[in-house]
C-alpha positions in Angstrom: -19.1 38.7 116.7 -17.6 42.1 116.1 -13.7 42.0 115.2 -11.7 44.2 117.7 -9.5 47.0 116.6 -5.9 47.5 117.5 -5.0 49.8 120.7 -3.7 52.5 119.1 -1.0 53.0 122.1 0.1 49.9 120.8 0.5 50.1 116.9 2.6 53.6 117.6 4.9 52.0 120.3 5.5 48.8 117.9 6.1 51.6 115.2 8.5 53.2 117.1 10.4 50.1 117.9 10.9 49.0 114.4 12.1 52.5 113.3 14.7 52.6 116.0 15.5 48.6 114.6 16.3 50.2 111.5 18.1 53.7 112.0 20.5 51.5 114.5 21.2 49.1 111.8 21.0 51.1 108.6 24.7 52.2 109.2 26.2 48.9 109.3 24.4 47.9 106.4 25.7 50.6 104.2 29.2 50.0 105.6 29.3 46.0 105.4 31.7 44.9 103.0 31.3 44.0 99.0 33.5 41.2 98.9 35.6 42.3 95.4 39.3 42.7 94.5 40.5 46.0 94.2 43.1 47.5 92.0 44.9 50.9 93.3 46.2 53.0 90.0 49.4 55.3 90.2 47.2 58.5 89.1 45.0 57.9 92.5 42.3 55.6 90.8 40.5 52.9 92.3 39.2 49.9 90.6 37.2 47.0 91.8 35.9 43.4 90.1 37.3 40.3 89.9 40.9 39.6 89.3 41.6 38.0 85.7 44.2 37.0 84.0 48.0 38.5 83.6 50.4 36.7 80.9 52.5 39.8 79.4 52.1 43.3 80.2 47.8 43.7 80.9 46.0 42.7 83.6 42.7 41.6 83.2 39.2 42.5 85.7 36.1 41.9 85.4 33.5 44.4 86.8 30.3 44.8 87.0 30.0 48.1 85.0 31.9 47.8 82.4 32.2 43.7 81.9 35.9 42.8 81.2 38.3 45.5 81.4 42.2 46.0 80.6 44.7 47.4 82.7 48.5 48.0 81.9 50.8 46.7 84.7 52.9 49.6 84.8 50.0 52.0 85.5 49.2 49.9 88.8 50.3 50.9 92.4 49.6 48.1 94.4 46.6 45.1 94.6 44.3 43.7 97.2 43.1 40.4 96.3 39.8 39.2 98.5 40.8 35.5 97.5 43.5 33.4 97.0 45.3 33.5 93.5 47.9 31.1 91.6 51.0 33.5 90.8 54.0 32.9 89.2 57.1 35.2 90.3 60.0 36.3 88.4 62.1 33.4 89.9 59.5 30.8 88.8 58.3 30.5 92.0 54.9 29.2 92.0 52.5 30.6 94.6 48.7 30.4 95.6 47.9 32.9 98.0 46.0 35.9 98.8 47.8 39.1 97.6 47.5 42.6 99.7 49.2 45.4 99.9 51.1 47.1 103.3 53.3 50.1 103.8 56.0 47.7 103.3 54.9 47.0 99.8 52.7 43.8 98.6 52.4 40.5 100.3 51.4 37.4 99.2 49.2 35.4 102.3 48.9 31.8 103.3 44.5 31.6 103.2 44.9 29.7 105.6 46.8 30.9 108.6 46.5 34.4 107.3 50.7 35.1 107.6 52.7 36.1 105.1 54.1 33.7 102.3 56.4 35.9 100.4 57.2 39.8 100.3 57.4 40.6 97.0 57.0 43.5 94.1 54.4 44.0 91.6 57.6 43.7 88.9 58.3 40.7 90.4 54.7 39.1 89.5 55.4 37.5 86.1 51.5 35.4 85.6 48.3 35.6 87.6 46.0 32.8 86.9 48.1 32.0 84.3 46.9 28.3 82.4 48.8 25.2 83.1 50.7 25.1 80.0 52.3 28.1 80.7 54.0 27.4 84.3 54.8 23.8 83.0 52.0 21.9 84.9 49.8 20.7 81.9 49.1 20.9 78.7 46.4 22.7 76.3 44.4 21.3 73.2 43.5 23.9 70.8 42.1 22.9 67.4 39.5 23.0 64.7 37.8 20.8 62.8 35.8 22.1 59.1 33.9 19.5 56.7 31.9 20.6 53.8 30.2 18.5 50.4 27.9 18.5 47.5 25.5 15.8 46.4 23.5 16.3 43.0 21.6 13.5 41.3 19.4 13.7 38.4 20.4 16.2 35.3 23.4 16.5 36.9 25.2 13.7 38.5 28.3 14.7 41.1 29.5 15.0 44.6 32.2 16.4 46.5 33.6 16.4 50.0 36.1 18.2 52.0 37.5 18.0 55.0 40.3 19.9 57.1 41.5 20.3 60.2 44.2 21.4 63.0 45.5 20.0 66.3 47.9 22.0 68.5 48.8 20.3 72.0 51.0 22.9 73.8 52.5 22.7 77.3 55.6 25.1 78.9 58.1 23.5 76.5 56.9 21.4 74.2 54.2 21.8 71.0 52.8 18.9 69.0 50.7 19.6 66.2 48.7 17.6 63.2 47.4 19.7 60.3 45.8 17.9 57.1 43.0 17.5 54.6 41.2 15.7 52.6 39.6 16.0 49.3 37.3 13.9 47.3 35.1 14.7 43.5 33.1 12.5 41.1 31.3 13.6 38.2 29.3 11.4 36.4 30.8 8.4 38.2 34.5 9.3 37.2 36.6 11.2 39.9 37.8 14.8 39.5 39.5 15.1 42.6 41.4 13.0 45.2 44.1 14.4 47.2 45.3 14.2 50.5 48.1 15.7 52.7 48.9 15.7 56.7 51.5 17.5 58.5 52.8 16.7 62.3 55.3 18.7 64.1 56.7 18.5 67.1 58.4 22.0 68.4 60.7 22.4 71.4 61.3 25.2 72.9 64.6 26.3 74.6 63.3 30.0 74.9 60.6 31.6 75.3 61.1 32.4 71.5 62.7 30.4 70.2 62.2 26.8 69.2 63.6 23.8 67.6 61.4 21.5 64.5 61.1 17.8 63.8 58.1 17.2 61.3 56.4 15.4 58.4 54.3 15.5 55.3 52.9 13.0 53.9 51.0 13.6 50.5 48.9 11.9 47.6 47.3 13.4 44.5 46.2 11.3 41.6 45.4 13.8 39.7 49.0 15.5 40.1 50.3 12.2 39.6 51.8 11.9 43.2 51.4 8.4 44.7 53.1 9.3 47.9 55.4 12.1 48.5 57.0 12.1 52.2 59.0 14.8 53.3 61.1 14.5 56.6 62.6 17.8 57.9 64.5 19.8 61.1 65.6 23.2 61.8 64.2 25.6 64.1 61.6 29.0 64.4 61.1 31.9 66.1 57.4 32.2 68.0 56.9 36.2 67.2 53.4 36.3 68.9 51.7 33.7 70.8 48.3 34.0 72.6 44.9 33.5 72.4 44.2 36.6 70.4 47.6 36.6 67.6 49.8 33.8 66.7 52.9 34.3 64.6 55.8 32.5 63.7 58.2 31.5 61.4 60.4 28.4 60.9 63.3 27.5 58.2 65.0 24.2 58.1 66.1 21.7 55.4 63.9 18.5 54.3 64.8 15.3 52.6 62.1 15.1 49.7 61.0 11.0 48.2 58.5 11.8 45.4 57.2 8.2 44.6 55.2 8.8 41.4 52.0 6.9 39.6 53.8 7.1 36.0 57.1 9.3 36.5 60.4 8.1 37.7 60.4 8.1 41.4 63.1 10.9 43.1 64.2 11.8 46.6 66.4 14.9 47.4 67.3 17.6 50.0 65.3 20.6 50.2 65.6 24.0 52.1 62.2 25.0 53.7 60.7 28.0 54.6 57.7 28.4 56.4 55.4 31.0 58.6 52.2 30.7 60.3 49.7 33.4 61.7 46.0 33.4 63.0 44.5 36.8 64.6 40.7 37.5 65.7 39.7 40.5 64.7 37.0 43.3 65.4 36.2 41.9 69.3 36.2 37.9 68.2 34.1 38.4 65.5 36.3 36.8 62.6 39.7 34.9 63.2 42.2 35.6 59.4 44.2 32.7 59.1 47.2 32.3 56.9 49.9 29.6 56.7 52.4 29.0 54.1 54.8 26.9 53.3 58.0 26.4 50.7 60.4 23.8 50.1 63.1 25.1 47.6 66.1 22.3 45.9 68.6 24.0 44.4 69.9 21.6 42.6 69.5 21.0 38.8 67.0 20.6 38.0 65.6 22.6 40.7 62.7 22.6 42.2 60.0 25.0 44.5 57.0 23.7 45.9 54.5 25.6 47.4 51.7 25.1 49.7 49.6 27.6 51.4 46.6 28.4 52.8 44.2 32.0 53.3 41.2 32.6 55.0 39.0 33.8 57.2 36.5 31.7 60.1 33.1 33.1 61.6 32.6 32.0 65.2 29.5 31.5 66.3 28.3 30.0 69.5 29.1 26.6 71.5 32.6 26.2 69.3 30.7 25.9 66.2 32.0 28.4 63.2 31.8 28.8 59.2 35.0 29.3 57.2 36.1 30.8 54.1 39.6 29.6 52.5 41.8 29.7 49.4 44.2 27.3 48.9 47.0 27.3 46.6 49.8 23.9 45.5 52.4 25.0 43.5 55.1 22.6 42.2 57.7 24.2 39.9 58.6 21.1 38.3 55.0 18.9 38.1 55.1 15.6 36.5 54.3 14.8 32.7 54.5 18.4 32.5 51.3 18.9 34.1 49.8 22.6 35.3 52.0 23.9 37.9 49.5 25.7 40.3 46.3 24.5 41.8 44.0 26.5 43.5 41.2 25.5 45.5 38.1 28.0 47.1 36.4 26.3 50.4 33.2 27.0 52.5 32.4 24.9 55.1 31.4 24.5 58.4 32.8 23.7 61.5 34.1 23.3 65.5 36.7 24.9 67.0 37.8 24.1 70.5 40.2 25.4 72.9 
C-alpha cells in the first residue's frame, strides 16, 4: 500500500511549538546555577571550584581550569561556601557548617535549619578541612618502608640485604615515632656486614613549636665490635616547619650511653645530644631530599663523639611505591680495638611510602 506523507500544516505547527518550547526555556537554562564555592578577592576578583584545605596562611581550591590552585588568606574578601565545611576558629571552636558571606560580614550556617551558627571574621578562621590530628580528634600514620639485596652464585659467591624504614604517628599533641635498619653481607660464606640500629621517640608538645623528647637507641655491630649499645635520653626541640611539603626540626638533650662490647671492656656514661631532622619535596612532588643527623658528644676524658647520619634523596612514583638513594655515615671518635672511626654506607633500593 502506498505510505502516506505528513500534512504539511502539521509538521510547521509542531515545529513552531517546539521552537517556542525552547526560546521560553533557554533562559532559565543559561541562568540555572553551577553548584561551586566561590572565593571573592580584595582587588575585585572572583574565583570558583571547590574549597580545599587552609592550615597556615594559603587556602587551597580546586577548579576546573586550572586544577589546584593557591590563594593567600590575606588577599581574600569574603567566601561563599555551597556545602558544609569543618572549621576551626581562633578560639578552638570547632564548627561544621556552611560559610557565606552578608553585609554584616561572614556567617557560618547550620545545613540543616539554614540559621546562623556563629558570626565570625575571615581572621578569625584558623583551619578549614583541617585533618584530625590537627584539631586533636585523631591521629595520622605517615611512614616509609625501603628493602634492597644482592644474590650472586657461581664465580662469585655473595649476598647482601638492606632494609630501612620510618614510622611517625602524630596527633594535636603528641608524636611517636620508630626509625631503624638493618644490614646483612656474606662473601664466600663468611659475613662482611651485620649491623643493626632502631630509634623510638616519643615527642610532646606544649606549643605549637615547641616540644619535649623521651627516646631510645638500641644498636649492634659485630663488625664495630658493639654487642649492644643502648642509649636512653630527654630534653626537648623546636618543630621549625611541619607539613606535608617541609619538615624541620631540631632537638638537644643529654643521654645516658651503656656500650656493652664483644671483646672491649663494657662502659656507660652521660652524653649531650644534638640532633636535627628535615624532609622537603621538591620540583612539584617529584623528589622528596631527606636528611637526618644525629650527635651524642661526652666530655669527659676520655671523650667521646658519635655520629650518625643519614642523606638522600626518594623518587615517588605511583600507588605509594618509590626508589631511594642514600648515604649513610657512623662515626665513633673513640672505636674499639682501635678500629676505623667512620663508616660509610651508599643505598638504592626500593620501596612504599604511606601517608
Amino acid at each position: 500500500m502506498p505510505q502516506r506523507l505528513a500534512n504539511p500544516a502539521v509538521l510547521c505547527t509542531r515545529s513552531t511549538i517546539q521552537l517556542a518550547i525552547l526560546s521560553i526555556s533557554m533562559p532559565y537554562l543559561l541562568s540555572a546555577p553551577v553548584f561551586a564555592d566561590t572565593i571573592w578577592l580584595k582587588n575585585g576578583d572572583k574565583i570558583t571550584g571547590t574549597l580545599g584545605v587552609k592550615v597556615s596562611n594559603k587556602l587551597t581550591v580546586k577548579t576546573s581550569y586550572a586544577d589546584e590552585v593557591k590563594i593567600n588568606w590575606n588577599d581574600i574578601h569574603s567566601i561563599d561556601a555551597d556545602k558544609p565545611i569543618l572549621m576551626q576558629l581562633s578560639d578552638g571552636s570547632i564548627v561544621n557548617g556552611r560559610l557565606i558571606h552578608t553585609d554584616e560580614g561572614q556567617v557560618i550556617l547550620d545545613e540543616e535549619t539554614n540559621t546562623p551558627l556563629v558570626d565570625t571574621e575571615l581572621d578569625e578562621i584558623h583551619y578549614i578541612n583541617p585533618s584530625r590530628d590537627l584539631i586533636g580528634e585523631g591521629y595520622v600514620w605517615t611512614g616509609n618502608l625501603s628493602l634492597g639485596g644482592a644474590f650472586n652464585n657461581g664465580n662469585s659467591d655473595n649476598r647482601n640485604m638492606q632494609f630501612n624504614g620510618e614510622s611517625v604517628l602524630r596527633g594535636l599533641e603528641d608524636r611517636y615515632t620508630v626509625q631503624g635498619y638493618y644490614y646483612w653481607a656474606e662473601d664466600s660464606g663468611s659475613q662482611t656486614q651485620n649491623n643493626a640500629r632502631v630509634r623510638g621517640q616519643y615527642d610532646h608538645f606544649f606549643t605549637k613549636k615547641w616540644f619535649s623528647y623521651l627516646n631510645t637507641i638500641q644498636e649492634k655491630d659485630r663488625f664495630r665490635d658493639i654487642k649492644l649499645r643502648s642509649t636512653y635520653g630527654v630534653g626537648s626541640g623546636y618543630q621549625i616547619f611541619e607539613g606535608e611539603k617541609l619538615n624541620l626540626s631540631v632537638e638537644g638533650g643529654v643521654s645516658l650511653i651503656s656500650q656493652d662490647y664483644y671483646e672491649e671492656n663494657d662502659d656507660k656514661h652521660a652524653a649531650l645530644r644534638w640532633a636535627v631532622n628535615y624532609n622537603q619535596y621538591l620540583f612539584d612532588s617529584f623528589v622528596q631530599a631527606f636528611h637526618r643527623h644525629e650527635v651524642l658528644y661526652t666530655p669527659r676524658s676520655p671523650s667521646q663523639v658519635l655520629l650518625y647520619s643519614s642523606t638522600g634523596l626518594r623518587f615517588p612514583f605511583i600507588f605509594g611505591l618509590s626508589a631511594s638513594t642514600q648515604v649513610d655515615y657512623n662515626f665513633d671518635s673513640r672505636p674499639a680495638d682501635e678500629r676505623v672511626k667512620g663508616d660509610t654506607r651508599a643505598l638504592f633500593t626500593l620501596g612504599y611510602s604511606w601517608k
